[in-house]
C-alpha positions in Angstrom: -51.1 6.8 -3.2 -51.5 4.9 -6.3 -48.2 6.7 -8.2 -46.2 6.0 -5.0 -47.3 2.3 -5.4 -46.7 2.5 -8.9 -42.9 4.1 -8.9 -42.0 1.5 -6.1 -43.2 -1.3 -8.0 -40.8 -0.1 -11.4 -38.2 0.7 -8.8 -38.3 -2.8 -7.8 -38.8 -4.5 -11.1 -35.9 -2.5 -12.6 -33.4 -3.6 -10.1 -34.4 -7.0 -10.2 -32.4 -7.8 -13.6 -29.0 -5.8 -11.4 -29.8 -8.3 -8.8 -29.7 -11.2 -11.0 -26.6 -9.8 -12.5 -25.0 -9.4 -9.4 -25.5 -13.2 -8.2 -24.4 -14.5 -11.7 -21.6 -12.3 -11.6 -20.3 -13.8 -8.1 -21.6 -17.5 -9.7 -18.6 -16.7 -12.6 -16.4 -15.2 -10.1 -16.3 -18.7 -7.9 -15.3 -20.5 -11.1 -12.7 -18.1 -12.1 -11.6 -18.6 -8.3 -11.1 -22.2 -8.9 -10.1 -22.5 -12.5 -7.2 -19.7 -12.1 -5.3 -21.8 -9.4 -6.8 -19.8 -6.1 -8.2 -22.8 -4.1 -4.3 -24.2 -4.5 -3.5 -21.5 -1.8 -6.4 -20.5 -0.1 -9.4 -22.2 1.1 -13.3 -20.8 1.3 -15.6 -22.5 3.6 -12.6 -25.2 4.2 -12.6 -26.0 0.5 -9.0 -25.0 -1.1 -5.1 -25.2 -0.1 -3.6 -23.7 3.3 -0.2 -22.3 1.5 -2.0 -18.3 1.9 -5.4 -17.1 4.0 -8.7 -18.7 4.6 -11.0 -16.3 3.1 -14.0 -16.9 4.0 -14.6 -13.7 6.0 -12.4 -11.9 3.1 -15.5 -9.2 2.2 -15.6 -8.8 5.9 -12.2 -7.6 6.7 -11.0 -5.8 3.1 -12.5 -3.3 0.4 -13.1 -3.8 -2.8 -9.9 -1.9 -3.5 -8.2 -3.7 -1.3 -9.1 -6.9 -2.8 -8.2 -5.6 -6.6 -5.1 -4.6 -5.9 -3.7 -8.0 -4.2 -4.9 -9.8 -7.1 -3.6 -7.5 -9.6 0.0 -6.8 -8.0 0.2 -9.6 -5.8 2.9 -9.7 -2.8 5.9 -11.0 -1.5 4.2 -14.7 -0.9 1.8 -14.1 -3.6 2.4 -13.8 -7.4 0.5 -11.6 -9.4 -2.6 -12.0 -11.7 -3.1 -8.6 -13.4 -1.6 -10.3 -16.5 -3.5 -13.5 -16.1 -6.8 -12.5 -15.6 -9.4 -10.3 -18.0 -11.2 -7.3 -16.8 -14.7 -9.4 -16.4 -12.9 -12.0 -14.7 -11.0 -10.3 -12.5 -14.2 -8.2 -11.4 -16.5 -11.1 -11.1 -13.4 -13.0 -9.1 -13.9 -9.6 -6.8 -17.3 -9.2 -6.5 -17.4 -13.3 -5.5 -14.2 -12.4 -3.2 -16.7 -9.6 -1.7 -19.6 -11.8 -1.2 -17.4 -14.1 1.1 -18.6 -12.6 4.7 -18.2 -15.5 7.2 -17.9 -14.5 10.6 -14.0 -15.1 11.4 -13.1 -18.1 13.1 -12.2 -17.5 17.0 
C-alpha cells in the first residue's frame, strides 16, 4: 500500500511543473493574441474587434490542427501568420486558442 501511495504521489509531483507550464504557456499565448493584431478581428469573452469570429468557444468547436492551420495559412477573409509568428508563439497562441471553451452563445 505504501509504494502505491508513494508512485501516486511522484506521479503527481512530476506533473505538477507540465501543469504550470501549460497555464503559463496559454498566459504567453493571450499576449501574443493581443500583441499580433487578433483582438482587431476577433473578440474573446466580448473583448476584441467583430471584422472575423467570436472565439470564445473556439477549443470547443475546432482541433488543435484545425486551429494551426488557419493561423498559419490563413483564408480568403483572413491573412496569414505562418510568416509572422515564431514556433513558441504560434503554439502558445494555440494552446491559449484551445483553452477558450465557452459554451456558444444561443
Amino acid at each position: 500500500m505504501r509504494s502505491l501511495i508513494a508512485a501516486f504521489t511522484l506521479l503527481l509531483v512530476s506533473s505538477m511543473p507540465a501543469l504550470a507550464s501549460s497555464k503559463a504557456q496559454r498566459a504567453h499565448g493571450a499576449a501574443v493574441f493581443s500583441s499580433s493584431g487578433c483582438q482587431h478581428c476577433h473578440a474573446i469573452r466580448n473583448v476584441g474587434g467583430h471584422k472575423g469570429p467570436d472565439l470564445s468557444s473556439i477549443g470547443r468547436t475546432k482541433k488543435e490542427v484545425e486551429i494551426r492551420a488557419q493561423i498559419v495559412d490563413g483564408s480568403k477573409v483572413m491573412p496569414a501568420f505562418g510568416d509572422v509568428l515564431q514556433p513558441g508563439e504560434l503554439d502558445d497562441l494555440v494552446a491559449y486558442l484551445r483553452s477558450c471553451k465557452d459554451k456558444p452563445k444561443k
